[in-house]
C-alpha positions, 0 to 999 in steps of 0.5 A: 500500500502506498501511503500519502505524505499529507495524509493526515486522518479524519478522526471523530471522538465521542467523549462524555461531557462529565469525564472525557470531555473534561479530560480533553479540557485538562490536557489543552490547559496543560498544553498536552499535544494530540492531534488537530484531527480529532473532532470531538463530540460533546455528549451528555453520556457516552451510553447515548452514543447510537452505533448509527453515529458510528456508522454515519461517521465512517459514511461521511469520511472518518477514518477512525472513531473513538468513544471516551466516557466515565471509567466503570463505576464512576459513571455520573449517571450510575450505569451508562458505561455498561450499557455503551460496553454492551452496545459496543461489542455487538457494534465490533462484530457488525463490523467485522461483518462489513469489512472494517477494521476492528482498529478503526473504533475504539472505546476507551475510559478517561476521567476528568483528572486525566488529562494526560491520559486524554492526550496519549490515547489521542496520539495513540489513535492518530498512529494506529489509524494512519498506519491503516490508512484512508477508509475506503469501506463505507465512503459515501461519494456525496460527502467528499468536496 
């Protein structure tokens, strides 16, 4: 596979706004480094994220989504986070099932007071995700300019 020089990946990130988006706050205020790339989407909770966002974001050109909530027992509202690791694993298979890559998405748990973390992830991802390259699989034509 040939890979572009300027190619820099479209990265969508779904993070809570109790802890994640906190965390994303934190590591700007530290001045912690992460990609420009990575669009974040504020949600109330990361259980509210509908796997149709996922698939939509893969539609419209994303080469990698990652959903950040509220670490296992610290969500802010008592059992979101159980129900997006339930919803997401179903999501991995479906998936499989259509062709992409299973390092595309990414679920990852990221408090308030971990800033650093945050950024690491970010980074982490970014690197992942150029090494797959573009995301041909669901690319709706429409959406590019």
């Amino acid at each position: 596979m040939q890979m572009n020089e300027n190619y820099k990946p479209l990265i969508v990130a779904f993070c809570c706004n109790w802890c994640s988006y906190a965390g994303a706050d934190l590591a700007g205020n530290n001045r912690l480094a992460y990609p420009a790339d990575v669009k974040i989407i504020r949600v109330p909770c990361s259980c509210r994220v509908n796997p149709m966002f996922i698939l939509r974001a893969f539609q419209r050109g994303a080469d990698g989504v990652i959903i950040c909530g509220c670490h296992p027992g610290d969500c802010h509202y008592t059992s979101g986070n159980y129900y997006t690791r339930r919803r997401m694993a179903l999501l991995f298979s479906m998936l499989d099932y259509l062709g992409i890559e299973r390092e595309r998405t990414r679920v990852e748990w990221v408090s308030a007071a971990e800033g650093a973390k945050f950024a690491a992830t970010m980074n982490d991802f970014a690197e992942k995700v150029v090494s797959l390259g573009e995301n041909k699989r669901l690319e709706d034509l429409r959406c590019k300019k």
